[in-house]
C-alpha positions, 0 to 999 in steps of 0.5 A: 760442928764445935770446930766450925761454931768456933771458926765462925766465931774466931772470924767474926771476932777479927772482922769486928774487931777493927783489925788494922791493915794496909786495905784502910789504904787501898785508895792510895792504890794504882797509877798516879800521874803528875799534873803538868809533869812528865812524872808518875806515883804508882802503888800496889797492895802487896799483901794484909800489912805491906803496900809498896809504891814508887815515883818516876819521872821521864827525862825525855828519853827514859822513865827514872825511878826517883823512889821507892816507898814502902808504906806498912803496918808493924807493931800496932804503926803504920810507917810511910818509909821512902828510899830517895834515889841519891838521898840519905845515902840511898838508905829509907828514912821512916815517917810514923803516920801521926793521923788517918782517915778513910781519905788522908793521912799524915806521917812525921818524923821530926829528926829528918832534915827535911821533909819532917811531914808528909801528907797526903789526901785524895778526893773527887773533882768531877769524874776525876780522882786528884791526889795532893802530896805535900811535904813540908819542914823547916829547911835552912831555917826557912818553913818549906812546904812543897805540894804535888798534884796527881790525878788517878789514871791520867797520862 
Protein backbone atom coordinates (compact mmCIF):
# COMPACT_ATOMS: atom_id res chain seq x y z
CA UNK A 1 0.00 0.00 0.00
CA UNK A 2 3.19 2.68 0.81
CA UNK A 3 4.65 1.78 -2.63
CA UNK A 4 1.54 2.68 -4.49
CA UNK A 5 0.64 5.82 -2.21
CA UNK A 6 4.00 6.58 -3.44
CA UNK A 7 3.56 6.08 -7.33
CA UNK A 8 0.63 7.84 -6.83
CA UNK A 9 2.24 10.71 -5.58
CA UNK A 10 5.36 10.48 -7.71
CA UNK A 11 2.73 10.84 -11.03
CA UNK A 12 0.69 13.35 -9.61
CA UNK A 13 4.12 15.42 -8.99
CA UNK A 14 5.21 15.08 -12.52
CA UNK A 15 1.40 15.50 -14.17
CA UNK A 16 1.34 19.00 -12.12
CA UNK A 17 4.43 19.99 -12.32
CA UNK A 18 4.19 21.17 -15.85
CA UNK A 19 6.86 18.83 -17.26
CA UNK A 20 7.79 20.25 -20.59
CA UNK A 21 7.43 17.68 -23.63
CA UNK A 22 7.38 17.69 -27.24
CA UNK A 23 3.12 17.11 -26.95
CA UNK A 24 2.95 21.17 -26.22
CA UNK A 25 3.53 20.66 -30.00
CA UNK A 26 1.42 18.05 -31.35
CA UNK A 27 -0.57 20.61 -33.27
CA UNK A 28 2.14 20.97 -35.42
CA UNK A 29 1.45 17.32 -36.27
CA UNK A 30 0.21 15.63 -39.45
CA UNK A 31 0.31 16.45 -43.16
CA UNK A 32 0.56 19.79 -44.26
CA UNK A 33 0.03 20.91 -47.93
CA UNK A 34 1.49 24.18 -49.54
CA UNK A 35 -1.21 26.58 -50.60
CA UNK A 36 -0.91 26.82 -54.19
CA UNK A 37 2.21 24.57 -54.68
CA UNK A 38 3.00 21.14 -55.37
CA UNK A 39 4.78 20.92 -51.73
CA UNK A 40 4.04 19.50 -48.41
CA UNK A 41 5.41 19.57 -44.64
CA UNK A 42 4.61 16.38 -42.62
CA UNK A 43 5.40 15.96 -38.77
CA UNK A 44 5.30 12.86 -36.49
CA UNK A 45 5.72 12.91 -32.74
CA UNK A 46 8.30 10.13 -32.35
CA UNK A 47 8.35 10.09 -28.77
CA UNK A 48 8.16 12.56 -25.02
CA UNK A 49 11.25 14.72 -26.31
CA UNK A 50 11.61 14.16 -30.03
CA UNK A 51 9.33 15.35 -33.08
CA UNK A 52 10.38 14.81 -36.56
CA UNK A 53 9.31 16.37 -39.72
CA UNK A 54 10.30 16.79 -43.31
CA UNK A 55 9.27 19.21 -46.60
CA UNK A 56 8.93 17.67 -50.10
CA UNK A 57 8.12 19.02 -53.12
CA UNK A 58 7.01 17.49 -56.68
CA UNK A 59 9.09 18.23 -59.65
CA UNK A 60 6.38 16.87 -61.67
CA UNK A 61 7.56 13.40 -61.95
CA UNK A 62 8.49 12.43 -58.28
CA UNK A 63 8.20 13.88 -54.59
CA UNK A 64 11.71 15.57 -53.35
CA UNK A 65 12.73 15.76 -49.84
CA UNK A 66 13.99 19.40 -49.40
CA UNK A 67 14.48 18.87 -45.51
CA UNK A 68 14.52 17.26 -42.65
CA UNK A 69 13.57 18.63 -39.38
CA UNK A 70 14.33 17.43 -36.00
CA UNK A 71 12.20 19.57 -33.46
CA UNK A 72 13.15 18.35 -29.70
CA UNK A 73 13.24 19.08 -26.26
CA UNK A 74 17.16 18.75 -24.53
CA UNK A 75 18.41 20.23 -21.62
CA UNK A 76 15.48 22.28 -20.28
CA UNK A 77 15.33 23.84 -24.56
CA UNK A 78 13.33 23.37 -27.02
CA UNK A 79 15.57 23.38 -30.52
CA UNK A 80 13.91 23.62 -34.12
CA UNK A 81 16.94 21.75 -35.91
CA UNK A 82 16.74 21.54 -39.99
CA UNK A 83 19.07 19.80 -42.30
CA UNK A 84 18.35 21.53 -45.90
CA UNK A 85 19.15 19.33 -48.88
CA UNK A 86 22.30 21.03 -50.72
CA UNK A 87 22.64 23.66 -47.85
CA UNK A 88 25.05 24.08 -45.08
CA UNK A 89 26.99 21.36 -46.40
CA UNK A 90 23.78 18.77 -45.80
CA UNK A 91 24.64 19.38 -42.03
CA UNK A 92 21.48 20.58 -39.31
CA UNK A 93 21.65 24.08 -38.36
CA UNK A 94 20.14 24.67 -34.62
CA UNK A 95 17.39 27.28 -34.04
CA UNK A 96 16.76 27.85 -30.00
CA UNK A 97 12.66 28.46 -29.86
CA UNK A 98 12.84 32.15 -28.22
CA UNK A 99 8.96 31.86 -27.26
CA UNK A 100 5.90 29.53 -27.49
CA UNK A 101 2.12 29.23 -27.12
CA UNK A 102 -0.28 26.62 -27.24
CA UNK A 103 -0.54 27.87 -30.95
CA UNK A 104 2.91 29.25 -32.10
CA UNK A 105 6.30 29.35 -31.72
CA UNK A 106 9.61 31.39 -32.65
CA UNK A 107 13.11 29.97 -32.60
CA UNK A 108 16.36 31.99 -33.72
CA UNK A 109 19.79 31.45 -34.16
CA UNK A 110 21.26 34.99 -34.68
CA UNK A 111 24.83 33.67 -36.34
CA UNK A 112 23.07 31.62 -39.30
CA UNK A 113 23.24 33.38 -42.26
CA UNK A 114 20.09 33.35 -43.37
CA UNK A 115 17.33 32.41 -41.94
CA UNK A 116 18.13 33.82 -38.26
CA UNK A 117 14.12 33.19 -37.51
CA UNK A 118 11.96 31.03 -37.67
CA UNK A 119 8.14 30.99 -37.05
CA UNK A 120 5.33 29.45 -37.14
CA UNK A 121 1.53 29.37 -35.98
CA UNK A 122 -1.69 27.82 -36.86
CA UNK A 123 -4.95 28.86 -36.50
CA UNK A 124 -8.71 27.96 -37.72
CA UNK A 125 -10.14 29.46 -40.95
CA UNK A 126 -13.66 28.05 -41.42
CA UNK A 127 -13.55 24.27 -41.11
CA UNK A 128 -10.15 24.59 -41.98
CA UNK A 129 -6.77 24.20 -40.02
CA UNK A 130 -3.81 26.91 -41.90
CA UNK A 131 -0.35 27.15 -40.88
CA UNK A 132 2.11 30.20 -41.54
CA UNK A 133 5.94 29.31 -41.88
CA UNK A 134 7.62 32.34 -42.10
CA UNK A 135 11.46 32.69 -42.07
CA UNK A 136 12.87 35.87 -42.09
CA UNK A 137 16.75 37.94 -41.61
CA UNK A 138 18.86 40.13 -43.25
CA UNK A 139 20.13 38.60 -46.33
CA UNK A 140 22.85 40.70 -48.43
CA UNK A 141 22.29 43.33 -46.07
CA UNK A 142 18.69 43.67 -47.20
CA UNK A 143 15.75 42.39 -44.35
CA UNK A 144 14.11 39.31 -45.93
CA UNK A 145 11.30 37.63 -44.89
CA UNK A 146 9.59 35.05 -46.66
CA UNK A 147 5.90 33.14 -45.49
CA UNK A 148 4.70 30.06 -46.45
CA UNK A 149 1.05 28.92 -46.54
CA UNK A 150 -0.23 25.55 -45.36
CA UNK A 151 -3.60 24.12 -44.83
CA UNK A 152 -3.81 20.71 -42.78
CA UNK A 153 -4.85 17.68 -44.81
CA UNK A 154 -5.45 19.31 -48.04
CA UNK A 155 -4.08 18.13 -51.32
Amino acid sequence: MKTLAILILSASTLLFSGAKTIHQFAWLEGEWHNDGSPAFEAWQIQNDTVMLGGSYHNDGKEWLRDETIQFKYEAGEYWYIPTVEGQNNNQPVAFKLTSYTDTSFVAENPQHDFPKRIAYRTFKQGRLQKMIAEISGNRNGVEKKIAFSFTKGQN
